[in-house]
C-alpha positions, 0 to 999 in steps of 0.5 A: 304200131303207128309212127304218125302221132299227135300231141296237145302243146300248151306252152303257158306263161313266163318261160314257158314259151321260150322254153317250149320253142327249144323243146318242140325244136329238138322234137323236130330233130328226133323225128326227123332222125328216127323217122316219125311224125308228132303234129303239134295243136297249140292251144291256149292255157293259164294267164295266156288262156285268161287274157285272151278268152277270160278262163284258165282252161278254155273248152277248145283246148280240152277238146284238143286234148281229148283229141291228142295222144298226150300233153306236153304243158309249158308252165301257168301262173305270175303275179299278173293274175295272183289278185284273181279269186282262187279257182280263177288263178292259172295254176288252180284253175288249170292244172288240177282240172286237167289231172282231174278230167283225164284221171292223171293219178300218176305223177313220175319226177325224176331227180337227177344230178349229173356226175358233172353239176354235183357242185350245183346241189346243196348236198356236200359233194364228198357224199354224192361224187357220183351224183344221183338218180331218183324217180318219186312216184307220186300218188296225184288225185286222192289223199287229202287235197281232195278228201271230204269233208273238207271245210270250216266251223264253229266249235265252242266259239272256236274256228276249226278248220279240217280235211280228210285223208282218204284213201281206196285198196284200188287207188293204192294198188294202181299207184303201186304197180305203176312204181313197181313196174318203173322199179323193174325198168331201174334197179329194181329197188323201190322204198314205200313212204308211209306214216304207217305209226300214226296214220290209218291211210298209211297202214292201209298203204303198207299193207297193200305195197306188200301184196303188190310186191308179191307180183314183183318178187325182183323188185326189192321193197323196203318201208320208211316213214316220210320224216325218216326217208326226208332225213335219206334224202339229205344225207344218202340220195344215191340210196334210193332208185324209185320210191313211192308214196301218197298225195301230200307226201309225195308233193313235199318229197319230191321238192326236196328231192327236186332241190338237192338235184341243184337245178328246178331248170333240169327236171322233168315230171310225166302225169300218167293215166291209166295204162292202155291196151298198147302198154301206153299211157295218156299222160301230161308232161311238164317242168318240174319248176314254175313260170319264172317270171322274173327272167321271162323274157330274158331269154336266159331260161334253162329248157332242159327240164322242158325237152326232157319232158319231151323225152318222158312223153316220146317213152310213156305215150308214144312207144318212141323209146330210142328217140327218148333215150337219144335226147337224153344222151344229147342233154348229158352230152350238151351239160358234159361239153361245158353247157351251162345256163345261168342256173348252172354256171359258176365260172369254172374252167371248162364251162361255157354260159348258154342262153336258152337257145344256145342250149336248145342248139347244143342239145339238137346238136349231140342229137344230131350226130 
């Protein structure tokens, strides 16, 4: 396999290309260090795209990714741009064309909270002391944001507004597999959330879960309603390994699962597409949390959620495996040495506040040794 590869950088707006400057650093160390090469095409995206050419999501920059082997994406969107018509806005206007037009299905979000930053969540510590380790796998192109019919009408002199929640045999087995195969590479525990009691898209969920489940009989497989696994989450996270669900609720799981790990600023997410003949993925790759506008700028920013991104990327789409797996032990040894950005520091003894690029130096760092 080859070891020269290449990637689409779309840094966006706010913090996004602050952090991304860290993130592509550490890139350079890893390479370096495990000896292959990652070109880099920077292209424009979201508020930037806009003021410079008038739209979110120029053609020349799809057309670099079409060339490229992944997308590593910074953030979109601040209130610049919010007066904008609602498909015209960055986050509209971009990242759902994106997932669209390269069938990204698969949204992988991990929600991690260290040994050393349980104090940072808001789970009582004594229920976490070794902090937790979960990955949603989220089902990311069908459900009802996209069902039709979607819309408004009059009924009786009343405004009714509806969507459908659709979903196929094939687009729930391919999300399935997908966790299933993730679960193998974890503890092999997988929880389905469903709403299998009121929904006929979920009985439909569960009963396809189960037949994929027959390809993977070392996986444990359990059920939980979403309003049950909600409750889990907050009360026992270590319990879960990978869970997986649909559209809507996996976008409201995995913030709350993104929200008891203490910090949006350490998360990583991956959007796979199919996999290919390689065993890898086309995917985008991104912090699990926004522009930040309000400390763009500032240099403050925590860019781990940006270069574990980088991590997720090198894994999934690029087959760098060892190169992954070391920058995320340099960012558990950056955080394990004090390191802490403003979102992580309390001024306890043995921590040290760290700018954006001094945590980016203490990540290349660990990774350098």
């Amino acid at each position: 396999m080859s070891r020269n590869h290449k990637i689409a950088v779309l840094a966006g707006d706010g913090i996004g290309p602050e952090v991304m400057i860290q993130a592509l650093e550490v890139l350079d160390v890893a390479c370096a260090k495990f000896g292959f090469t990652v070109q880099r095409e920077k292209c424009l995206v979201g508020g930037a795209a806009i003021d410079a050419v008038g739209s979110p999501l120029p053609q020349e920059t799809i057309t670099a990714c079409k060339n490229a082997d992944a997308i590593l994406f910074g953030s979109v969107g601040g209130p610049k741009w919010e007066n904008l018509a609602p498909d015209d806005q960055p986050e509209r206007g971009a990242l759902l064309p994106i997932r669209k037009y390269f069938g990204l299905f698969a949204n992988l979000r991990p929600g991690v909270c260290l040994p050393a930053l349980t104090h940072a969540s808001p789970v009582k510590n004594e229920l976490i002391p070794n902090g937790f380790d979960v990955l949603c796998v989220r089902e990311l192109t069908g459900g009802i944001y996209f069902g039709k019919p979607k819309g408004r009408r009059e009924e009786n002199g009343d405004i009714v507004a509806f969507d459908t929640m659709i979903y196929s045999k094939s687009e729930i087995e391919r999300i399935c597999r997908i966790a299933f195969t993730a679960a193998m590479g974890r503890d092999k525990r997988l929880v389905s959330v469903d709403k299998a009691n009121v929904l006929a898209c979920s009985v439909l969920w569960r009963e396809v879960c189960t037949e994929v489940a027959e390809d993977f009989p070392e996986v444990e497989l359990t059920h939980l309603y979403v309003d049950n696994a909600a409750m889990q989450l907050v009360k026992q996270p270590d319990s879960f390994d990978v869970m997986v669900t649909g559209n809507l609720f996996g976008d409201i799981l995995s913030d709350e699962m993104a929200m008891i790990s203490g910090s949006l600023g350490m998360l990583p997410s991956a959007s796979l597409g199919q996999q290919g003949a390689n065993g890898l993925y086309y995917g985008m790759y991104e912090p699990s949390g926004g522009s930040a506008p309000d400390i763009a700028g500032m240099g403050i920013a925590n860019p781990i959620a940006q270069i574990l991104s980088v991590a997720m990327l090198l894994r999934h789409s690029l087959g760098e495996s060892e190169a992954a797996e070391a920058i995320e032990a340099a960012v558990n040894a950056a955080i394990a040495s004090g390191m802490r950005t403003g979102d992580l520091y309390t001024g306890e003894k043995g921590e040290t506040k760290a700018t954006t690029a001094e945590m980016g130096q203490a990540i290349i760092t660990a990774l350098s040794i």
